[in-house]
C-alpha positions in Angstrom: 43.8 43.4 23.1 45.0 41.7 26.2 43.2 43.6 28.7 46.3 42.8 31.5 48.7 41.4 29.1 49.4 45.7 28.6 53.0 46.8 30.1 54.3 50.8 30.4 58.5 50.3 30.1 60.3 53.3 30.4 63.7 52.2 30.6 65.9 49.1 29.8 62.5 46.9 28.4 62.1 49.7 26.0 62.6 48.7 22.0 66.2 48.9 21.6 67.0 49.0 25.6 69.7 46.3 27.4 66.7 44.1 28.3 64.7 43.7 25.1 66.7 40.6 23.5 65.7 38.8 26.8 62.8 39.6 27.7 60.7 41.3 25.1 61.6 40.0 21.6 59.2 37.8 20.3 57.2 38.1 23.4 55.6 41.2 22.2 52.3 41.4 20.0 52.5 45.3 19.5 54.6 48.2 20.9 53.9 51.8 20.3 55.3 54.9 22.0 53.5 56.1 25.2 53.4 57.5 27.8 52.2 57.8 31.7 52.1 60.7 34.7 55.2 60.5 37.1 58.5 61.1 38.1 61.6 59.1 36.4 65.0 58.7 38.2 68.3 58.2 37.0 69.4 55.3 39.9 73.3 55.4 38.6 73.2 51.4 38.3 72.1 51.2 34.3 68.4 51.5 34.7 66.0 54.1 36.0 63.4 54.2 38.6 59.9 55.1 38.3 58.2 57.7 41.1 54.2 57.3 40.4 53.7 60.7 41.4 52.8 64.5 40.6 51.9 65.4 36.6 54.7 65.6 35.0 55.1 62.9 31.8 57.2 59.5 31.9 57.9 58.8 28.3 58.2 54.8 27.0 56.4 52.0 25.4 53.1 50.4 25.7 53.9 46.8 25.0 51.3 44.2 24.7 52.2 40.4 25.8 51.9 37.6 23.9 51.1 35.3 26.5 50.6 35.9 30.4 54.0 34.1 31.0 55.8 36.8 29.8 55.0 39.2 32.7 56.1 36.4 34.7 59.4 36.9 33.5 59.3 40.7 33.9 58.0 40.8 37.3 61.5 38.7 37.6 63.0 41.3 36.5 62.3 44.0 38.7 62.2 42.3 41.6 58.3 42.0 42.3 56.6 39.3 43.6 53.0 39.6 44.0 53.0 37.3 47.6 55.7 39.2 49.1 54.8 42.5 51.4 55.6 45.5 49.0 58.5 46.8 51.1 60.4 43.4 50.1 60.3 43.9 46.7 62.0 46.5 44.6 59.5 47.2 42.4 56.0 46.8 42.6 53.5 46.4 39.4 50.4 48.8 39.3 47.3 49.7 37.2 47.9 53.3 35.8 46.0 55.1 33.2 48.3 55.3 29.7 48.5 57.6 26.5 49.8 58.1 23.2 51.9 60.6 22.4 49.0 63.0 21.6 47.6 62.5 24.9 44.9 60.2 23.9 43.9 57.6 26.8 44.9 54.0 26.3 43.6 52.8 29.1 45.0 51.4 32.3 48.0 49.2 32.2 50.7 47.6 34.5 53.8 49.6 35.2 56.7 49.2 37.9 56.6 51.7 40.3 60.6 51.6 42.4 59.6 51.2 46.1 60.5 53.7 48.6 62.8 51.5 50.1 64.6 50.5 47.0 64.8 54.0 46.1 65.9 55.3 49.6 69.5 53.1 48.5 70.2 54.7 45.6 71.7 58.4 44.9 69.1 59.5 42.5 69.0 62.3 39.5 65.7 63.1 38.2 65.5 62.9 34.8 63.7 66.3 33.5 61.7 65.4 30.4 60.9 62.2 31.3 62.6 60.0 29.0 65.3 57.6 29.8 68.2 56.7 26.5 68.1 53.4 25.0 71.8 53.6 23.8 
């Protein structure tokens, strides 16, 4: 296992999701549902926003990279670049402890946390339950 080749998606990279074709088929080595403590928006653009905060469940996908590269191209993505000062980006990529469904720990993996500023433009909806729809 590819100790930070491991990505939480919860939204649009998710099996089936708008963003897969590009940037997760073939790329991926293993997927299997997951999930991760926090708070998921509903940003009214066609993908959602992740708040790490509070204990409530996020529900996606644990996917593991083929090759580092590919985070490369999902750091693209959501607007992160590890040189630039967080408040620049739109998301930013952080360690967080992830589980199966069961609630079995996975371990720690990289997800993308929406910045405050990024989520300060939007007109957010929470999204009770935690789990954003692929179709």
């Amino acid at each position: 296992m590819g100790i930070h080749l491991e990505v939480f998606v919860y939204g649009t990279l998710k099996p089936g999701g708008h963003y897969w074709p590009q940037f997760c088929e073939g790329k991926v080595a293993r997927s299997q549902p997951a999930k991760i403590h926090g708070e998921l928006y509903d940003l009214h653009v066609g993908y959602p926003g992740l708040r790490l905060r509070g204990q409530d469940w996020v529900h996606g996908y644990l996917l593991e990279l083929k090759e580092p590269v590919h985070l490369d191209g999902l750091d693209y993505l959501e607007g992160y670049a590890p040189d630039r000062p967080e408040s620049e980006n739109e998301y930013n990529r952080f360690r967080v402890p992830c589980y199966d469904e069961s609630g079995q720990p996975l371990g720690e993996v990289w997800a993308y946390e929406i910045t405050s500023t990024a989520f300060a433009r939007h007109r957010t909806t929470r999204i009770e339950g935690g789990n954003w729809p692929v179709d």
